[in-house]
C-alpha atoms as one frame of an Amber mdcrd trajectory, in Angstrom:
protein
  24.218  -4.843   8.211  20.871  -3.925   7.390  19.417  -3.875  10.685  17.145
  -1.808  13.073  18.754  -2.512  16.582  15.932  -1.722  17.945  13.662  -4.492
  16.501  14.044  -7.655  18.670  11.062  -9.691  16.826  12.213  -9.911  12.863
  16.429 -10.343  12.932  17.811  -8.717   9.620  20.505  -8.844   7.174  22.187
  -6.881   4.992  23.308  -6.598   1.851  22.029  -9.648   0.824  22.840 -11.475
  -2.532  21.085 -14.744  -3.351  23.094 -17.538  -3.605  20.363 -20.304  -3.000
  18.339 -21.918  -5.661  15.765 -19.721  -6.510  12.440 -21.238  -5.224   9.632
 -20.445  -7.835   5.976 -20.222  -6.910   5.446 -18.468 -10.383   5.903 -19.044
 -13.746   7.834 -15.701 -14.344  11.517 -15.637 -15.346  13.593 -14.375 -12.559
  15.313 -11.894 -14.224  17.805  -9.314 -13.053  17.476  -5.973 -14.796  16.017
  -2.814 -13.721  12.910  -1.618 -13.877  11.729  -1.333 -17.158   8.267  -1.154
 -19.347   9.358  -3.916 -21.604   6.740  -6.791 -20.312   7.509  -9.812 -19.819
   5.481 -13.047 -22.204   5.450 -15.868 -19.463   3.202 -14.360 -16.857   2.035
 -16.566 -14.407   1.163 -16.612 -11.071  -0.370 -18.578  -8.494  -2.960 -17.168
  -6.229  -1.124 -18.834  -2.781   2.129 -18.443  -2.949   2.898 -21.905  -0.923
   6.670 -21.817   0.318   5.965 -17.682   0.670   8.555 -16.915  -1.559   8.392
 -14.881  -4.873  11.817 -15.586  -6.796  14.359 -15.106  -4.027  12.021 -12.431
  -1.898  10.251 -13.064   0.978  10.420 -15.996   3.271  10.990 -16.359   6.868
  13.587 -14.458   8.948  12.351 -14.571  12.384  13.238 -15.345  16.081  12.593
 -19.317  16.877   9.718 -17.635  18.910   7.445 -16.475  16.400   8.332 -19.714
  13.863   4.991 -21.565  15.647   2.822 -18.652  15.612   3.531 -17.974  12.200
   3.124 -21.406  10.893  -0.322 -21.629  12.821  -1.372 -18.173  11.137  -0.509
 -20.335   7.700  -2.393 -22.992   8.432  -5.428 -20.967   9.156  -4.907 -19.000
   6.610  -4.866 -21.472   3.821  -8.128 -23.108   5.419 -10.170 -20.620   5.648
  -9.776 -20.138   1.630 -11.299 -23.110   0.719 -13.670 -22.039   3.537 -17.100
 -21.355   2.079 -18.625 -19.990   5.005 -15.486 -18.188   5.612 -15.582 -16.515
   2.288 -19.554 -15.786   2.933 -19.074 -14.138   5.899 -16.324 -11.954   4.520
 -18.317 -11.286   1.336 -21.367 -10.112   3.711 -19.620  -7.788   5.644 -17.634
  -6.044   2.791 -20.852  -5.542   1.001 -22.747  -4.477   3.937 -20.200  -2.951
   6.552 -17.474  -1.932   3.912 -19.754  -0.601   1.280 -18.500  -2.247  -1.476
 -18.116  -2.638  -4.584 -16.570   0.973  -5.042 -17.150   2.770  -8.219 -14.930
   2.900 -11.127 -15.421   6.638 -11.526 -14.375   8.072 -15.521 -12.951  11.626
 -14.538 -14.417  12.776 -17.732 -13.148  16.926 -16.504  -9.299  15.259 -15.351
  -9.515  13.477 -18.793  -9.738  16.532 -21.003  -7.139  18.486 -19.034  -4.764
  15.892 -20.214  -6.036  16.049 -24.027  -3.679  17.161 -26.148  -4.372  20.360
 -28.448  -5.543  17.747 -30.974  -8.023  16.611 -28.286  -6.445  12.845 -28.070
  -5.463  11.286 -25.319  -6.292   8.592 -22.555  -9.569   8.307 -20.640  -8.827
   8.234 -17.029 -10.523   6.252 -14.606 -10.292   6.024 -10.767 -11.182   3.239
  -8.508 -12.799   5.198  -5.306 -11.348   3.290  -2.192 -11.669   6.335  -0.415
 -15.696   5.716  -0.490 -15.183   2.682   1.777 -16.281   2.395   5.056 -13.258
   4.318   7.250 -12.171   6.646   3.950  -9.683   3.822   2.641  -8.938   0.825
   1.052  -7.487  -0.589   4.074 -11.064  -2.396   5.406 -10.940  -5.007   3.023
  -7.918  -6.577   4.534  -8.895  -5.790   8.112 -12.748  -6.970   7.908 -10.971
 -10.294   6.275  -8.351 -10.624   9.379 -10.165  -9.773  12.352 -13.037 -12.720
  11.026 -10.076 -14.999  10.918  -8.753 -13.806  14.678 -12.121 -14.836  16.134
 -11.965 -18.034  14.638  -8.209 -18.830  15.586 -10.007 -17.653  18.835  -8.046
 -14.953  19.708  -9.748 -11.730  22.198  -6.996  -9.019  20.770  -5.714  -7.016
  18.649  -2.702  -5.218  18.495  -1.199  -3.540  15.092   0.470  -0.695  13.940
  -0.435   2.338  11.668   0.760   5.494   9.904  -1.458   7.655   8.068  -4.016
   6.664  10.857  -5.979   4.602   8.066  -5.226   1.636   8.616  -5.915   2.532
  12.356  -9.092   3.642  12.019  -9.941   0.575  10.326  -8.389  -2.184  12.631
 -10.348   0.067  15.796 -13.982   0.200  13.950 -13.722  -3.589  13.085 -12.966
  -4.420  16.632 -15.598  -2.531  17.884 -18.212  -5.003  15.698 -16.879  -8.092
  16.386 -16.186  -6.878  20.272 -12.419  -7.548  20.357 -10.055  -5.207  22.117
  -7.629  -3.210  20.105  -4.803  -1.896  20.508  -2.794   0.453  18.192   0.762
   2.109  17.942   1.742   5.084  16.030   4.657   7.177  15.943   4.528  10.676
  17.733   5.967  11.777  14.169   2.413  10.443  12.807   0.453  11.077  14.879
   1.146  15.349  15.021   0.245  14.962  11.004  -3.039  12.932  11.782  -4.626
  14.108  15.125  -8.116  13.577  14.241  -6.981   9.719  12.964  -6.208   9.424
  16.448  -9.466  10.904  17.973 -11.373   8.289  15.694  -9.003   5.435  17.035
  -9.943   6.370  20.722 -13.457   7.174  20.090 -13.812   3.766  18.750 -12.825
   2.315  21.657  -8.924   1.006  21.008  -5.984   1.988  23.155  -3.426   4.099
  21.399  -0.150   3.750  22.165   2.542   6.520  20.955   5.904   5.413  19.791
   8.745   7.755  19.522   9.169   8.130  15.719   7.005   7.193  12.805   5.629
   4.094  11.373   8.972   2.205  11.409   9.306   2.680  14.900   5.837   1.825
  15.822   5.524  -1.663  14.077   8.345  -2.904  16.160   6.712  -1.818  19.316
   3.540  -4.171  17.902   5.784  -6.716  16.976   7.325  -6.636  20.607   3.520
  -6.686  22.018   2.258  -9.128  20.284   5.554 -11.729  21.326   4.433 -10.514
  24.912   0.956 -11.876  23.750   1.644 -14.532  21.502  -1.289 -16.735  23.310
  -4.518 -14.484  23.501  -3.399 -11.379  20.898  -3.594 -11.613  17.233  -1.283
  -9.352  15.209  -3.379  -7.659  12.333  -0.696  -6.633  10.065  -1.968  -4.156
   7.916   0.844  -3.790   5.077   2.194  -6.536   2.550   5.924  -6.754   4.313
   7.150  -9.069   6.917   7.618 -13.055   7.023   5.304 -15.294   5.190   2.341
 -15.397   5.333   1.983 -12.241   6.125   2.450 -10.443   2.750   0.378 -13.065
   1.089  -2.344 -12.793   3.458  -2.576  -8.834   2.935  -2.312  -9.191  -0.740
  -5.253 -11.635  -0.831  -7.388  -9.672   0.665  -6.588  -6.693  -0.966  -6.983
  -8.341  -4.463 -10.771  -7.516  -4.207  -9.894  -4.221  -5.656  -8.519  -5.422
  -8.819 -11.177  -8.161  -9.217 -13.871  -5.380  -9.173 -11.842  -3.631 -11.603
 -11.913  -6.331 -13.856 -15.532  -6.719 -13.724 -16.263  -2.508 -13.852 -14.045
  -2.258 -16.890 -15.771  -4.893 -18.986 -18.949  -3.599 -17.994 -17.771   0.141
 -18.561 -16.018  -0.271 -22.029 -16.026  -4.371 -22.915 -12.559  -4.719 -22.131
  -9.542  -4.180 -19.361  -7.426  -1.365 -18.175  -4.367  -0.583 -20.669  -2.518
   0.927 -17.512  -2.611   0.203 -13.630  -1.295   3.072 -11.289  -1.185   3.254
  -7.771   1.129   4.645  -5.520   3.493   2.746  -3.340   4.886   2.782   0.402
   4.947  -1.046   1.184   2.648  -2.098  -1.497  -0.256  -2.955  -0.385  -2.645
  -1.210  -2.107  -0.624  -1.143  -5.163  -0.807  -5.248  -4.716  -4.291  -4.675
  -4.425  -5.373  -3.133  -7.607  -2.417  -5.090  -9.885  -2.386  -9.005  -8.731
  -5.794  -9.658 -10.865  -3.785  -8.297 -13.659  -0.335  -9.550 -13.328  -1.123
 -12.479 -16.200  -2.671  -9.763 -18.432   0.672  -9.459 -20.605  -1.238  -5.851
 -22.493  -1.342  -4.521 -19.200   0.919  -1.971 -17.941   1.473  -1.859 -13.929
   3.212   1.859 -12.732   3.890   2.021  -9.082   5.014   5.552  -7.875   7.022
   5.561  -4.842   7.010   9.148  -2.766  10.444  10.747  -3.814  10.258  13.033
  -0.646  12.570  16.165  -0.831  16.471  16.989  -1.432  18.002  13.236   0.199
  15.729  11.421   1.721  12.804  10.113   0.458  10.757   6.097   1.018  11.959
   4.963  -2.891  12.593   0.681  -2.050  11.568  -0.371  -5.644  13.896   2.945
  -7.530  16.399   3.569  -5.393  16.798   0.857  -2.911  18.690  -2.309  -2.266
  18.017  -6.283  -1.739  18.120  -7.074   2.286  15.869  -8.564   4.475  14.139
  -6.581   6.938  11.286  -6.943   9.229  11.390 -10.884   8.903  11.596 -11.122
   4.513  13.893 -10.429   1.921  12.856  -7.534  -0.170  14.142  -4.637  -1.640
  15.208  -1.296   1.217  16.638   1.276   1.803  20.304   0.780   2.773  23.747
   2.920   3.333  27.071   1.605   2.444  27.365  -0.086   5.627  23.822  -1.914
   5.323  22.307   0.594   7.894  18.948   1.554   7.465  18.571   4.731   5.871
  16.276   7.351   7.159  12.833   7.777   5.311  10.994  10.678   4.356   7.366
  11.487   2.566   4.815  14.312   2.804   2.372  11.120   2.657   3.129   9.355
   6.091   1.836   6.062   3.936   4.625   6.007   1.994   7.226   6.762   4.576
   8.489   3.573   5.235  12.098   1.855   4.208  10.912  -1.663   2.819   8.614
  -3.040   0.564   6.768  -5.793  -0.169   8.441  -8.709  -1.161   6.494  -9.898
  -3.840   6.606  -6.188  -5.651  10.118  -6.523  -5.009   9.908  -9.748  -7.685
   7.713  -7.832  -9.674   9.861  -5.032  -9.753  13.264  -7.360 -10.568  11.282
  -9.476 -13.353  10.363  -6.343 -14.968   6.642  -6.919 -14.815   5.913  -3.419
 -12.945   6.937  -0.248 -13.815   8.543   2.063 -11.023   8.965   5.638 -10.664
   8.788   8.704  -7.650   7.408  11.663  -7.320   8.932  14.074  -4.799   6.978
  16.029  -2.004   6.617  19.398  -4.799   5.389  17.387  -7.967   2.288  15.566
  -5.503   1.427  19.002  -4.021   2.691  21.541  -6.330   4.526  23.575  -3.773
   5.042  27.588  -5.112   7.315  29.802  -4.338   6.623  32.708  -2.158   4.206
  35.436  -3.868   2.592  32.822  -6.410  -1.046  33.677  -5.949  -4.102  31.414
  -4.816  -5.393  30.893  -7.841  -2.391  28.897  -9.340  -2.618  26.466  -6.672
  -4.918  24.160  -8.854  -1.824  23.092 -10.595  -1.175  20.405  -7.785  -2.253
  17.158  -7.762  -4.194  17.176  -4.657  -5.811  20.271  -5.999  -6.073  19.434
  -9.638  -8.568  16.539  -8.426 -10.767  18.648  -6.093 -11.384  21.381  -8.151
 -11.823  19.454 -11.247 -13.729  16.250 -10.083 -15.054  17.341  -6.339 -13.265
  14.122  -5.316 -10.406  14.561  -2.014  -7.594  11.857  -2.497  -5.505  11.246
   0.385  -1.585  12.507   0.057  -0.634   8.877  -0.504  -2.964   8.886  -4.188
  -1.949  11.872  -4.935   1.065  10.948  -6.035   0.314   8.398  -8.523  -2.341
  11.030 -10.018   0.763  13.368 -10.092   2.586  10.511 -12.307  -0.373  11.618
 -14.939   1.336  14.797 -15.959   4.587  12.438 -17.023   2.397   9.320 -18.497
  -0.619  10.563 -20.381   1.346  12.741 -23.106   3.026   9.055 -23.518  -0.519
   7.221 -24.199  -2.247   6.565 -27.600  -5.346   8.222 -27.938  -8.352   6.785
 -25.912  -5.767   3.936 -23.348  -7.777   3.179 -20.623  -5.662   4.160 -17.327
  -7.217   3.591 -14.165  -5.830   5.247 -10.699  -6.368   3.929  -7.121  -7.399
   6.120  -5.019  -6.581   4.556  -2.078  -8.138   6.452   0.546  -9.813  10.285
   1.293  -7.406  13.277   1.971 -10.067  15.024   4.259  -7.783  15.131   7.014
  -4.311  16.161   4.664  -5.905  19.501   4.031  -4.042  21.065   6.842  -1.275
  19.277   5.685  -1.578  20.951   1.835  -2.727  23.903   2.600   0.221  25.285
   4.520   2.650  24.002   2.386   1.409  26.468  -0.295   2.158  29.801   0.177
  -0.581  32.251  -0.549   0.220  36.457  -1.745  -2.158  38.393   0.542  -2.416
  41.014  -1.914
């Protein structure tokens, strides 16, 4: 079965086939197909998901011992939307701590590299999340949750992170609103982000190292936080798990896509013809597409990281339907319903679920879904290429042609640009999240290109 021995908080199961009614908190067809870019003409969707399920995804599949906590965290969690003063207060800070709204930057010099020789193609925009405060997109949901942990009146944090982002995030908030943090991260994630895990300590949380990589480390958290279930609050920082977890990320996410909405009609009087962002649990992808999701002339790509040779973190393309980590989604499975392992160059995308309501997006045929390996996100050469034909990666392109660093995670979905614009009409509107800055993946890209001395 499709299990993780190891994880004692969320019980799993494999292999899973629905043979329940399908409970329906949208109006979209539950249709099973794969993915596809026809688009669906009934799109629908309700902004809180009550029952937490999306078609057959999602749900609860937890120990009796979190079934309380997690229905508390509902409760709280629906209040505080109808919550004015809740909504002020988290308006206030994302404004003034966050530093939002980001820009919705036209890449006028990325634009014309992808002209074709007749000079037509699409005008490329990119919504800068890595201009936030902590150089991702991942403060909006963290600001939002640690304001609702001090008014469930809770003193801790715990969570768990990969790139370090998320991290980084969860420590700075808890350093303003003077609650302790504490953070795991997998030893495997924490050699690719050292500094990540200076700016954790420096901001005063306790990191705690988990043998492996991000899977490993949120079922340390999970563990922690049953330990803690009275004073800790668990600040889940990625759209998978029971309800209302993924709901509760999403929602506070969706300012991204809201301020898209907004930029674009300002910008050209109009909205984006195509959404792309990449994918590792969905999150951010979530993030930029949910305002858009009953736009039927909008096109939603997520781009899942392809890895190299076998393994790779592809739930949406290549997985199967299983629950894991407490929800039914789609993961990555072997014959036997083992977990398979995982593998990305972007540690953000290196994870063997996804979110459950991508995972209905994905099955209705409302999002597109595609990966790009480890070589087509940074270009790697062969040995003797020289220096100066590095700029052909995607990392690269971006700096060199727009100043602008995108973490390893983005760079993937503005790889997916060399396959999608010679598709586009002339003029399409495509805008890219970049989710966060790739400051700290330089080491990361510049070793894996080879450089001729001579």
């Amino acid at each position: 079965m499709a299990c993780n021995y190891n994880i004692l908080s969320f019980p799993c199961i494999g292999k899973v086939v629905p043979i329940e009614p399908l409970t329906l908190n949208t109006n979209l067809n539950y249709i099973s197909k794969p993915c596809t870019k026809t688009l669906i003409s009934t799109v629908s969707v309700e902004k809180i998901p009550i029952a937490g399920k999306f078609g057959s995804f999602g749900g609860k599949f937890v120990a009796e011992v979190l079934i309380s906590p997690l229905a508390e965290l509902e409760s709280e969690f629906n209040s505080v939307l109808l919550d004015h003063e809740f909504k002020m207060e988290v308006a206030t800070a994302l404004r003034d701590y966050v530093g939002r709204e980001t820009p919705l930057y036209h890449a006028q010099k990325l634009t014309d590299y992808y002209k074709n020789i007749n000079g037509e193609g699409p005008e490329i925009y990119i919504k800068r999340e890595d201009l936030s405060h902590g150089g991702s997109y991942k403060m909006n949901n963290v600001i939002a949750q640690a304001i609702l942990a001090k008014r469930m009146g809770r003193k801790r944090v715990i969570t768990a992170t990969s790139s370090g982002h998320h991290g980084v995030a969860a420590a700075a908030v808890c350093a303003k609103f003077s609650l302790d943090c504490t953070v795991f991260i997998g030893t495997k994630d924490m050699l690719r982000k050292p500094s990540n895990v200076q700016l954790m300590e420096l901001l005063g949380a306790q990191v705690k190292p988990v043998d492996g990589s991000f899977q490993a480390a949120a079922s340390e958290s999970t563990r922690e936080w049953i330990n803690n279930l009275d004073t800790g609050y668990y600040l889940a920082g990625t759209a998978v798990g029971p309800h209302p977890i993924p709901t509760m990320v999403r929602e506070f996410n969706s300012v991204i896509g809201k301020e898209t909405r907004k930029q674009a009609m300002e910008k050209w009087g109009g909205i984006p013809d195509v959404l792309v962002a990449c994918v590792g649990t969905g999150c951010n992808a979530l993030g930029l597409i949910h305002e858009f999701i009953g736009d039927k002339s909008v096109r939603m790509i997520g781009v899942e990281g392809g890895g190299g040779g076998d393994l790779h973190s592809a739930s949406l393309v290549r997985g199967e339907v299983g629950v894991y980590h407490g929800a039914m989604c789609y993961l990555l499975q072997d014959g036997e319903g083992q977990i398979t392992k995982t593998h990305s160059v972007a540690s953000g995308l290196e994870f063997p679920g996804v979110s459950p309501e991508l995972s209905f997006l994905k099955e209705s045929g409302r999002i597109e879904c595609y990966t790009v390996t480890d070589q087509e996100a940074l270009d790697v050469l062969e040995p003797n290429y020289c220096i100066h034909l590095i700029n052909n990666a995607a990392y690269k392109r971006l700096c060199r042609l727009e100043g602008i660093v995108p973490a390893l995670e983005a760079s993937h979905a503005l790889a997916y640009l060399e396959k999608l614009c010679p598709m586009l009409p002339d003029g399409a509107k495509v805008v890219v999240n970049c989710s966060g800055t790739g400051y700290n993946d330089a080491p990361t890209v510049l070793n894996s290109i080879p450089v001729n001395e001579n």
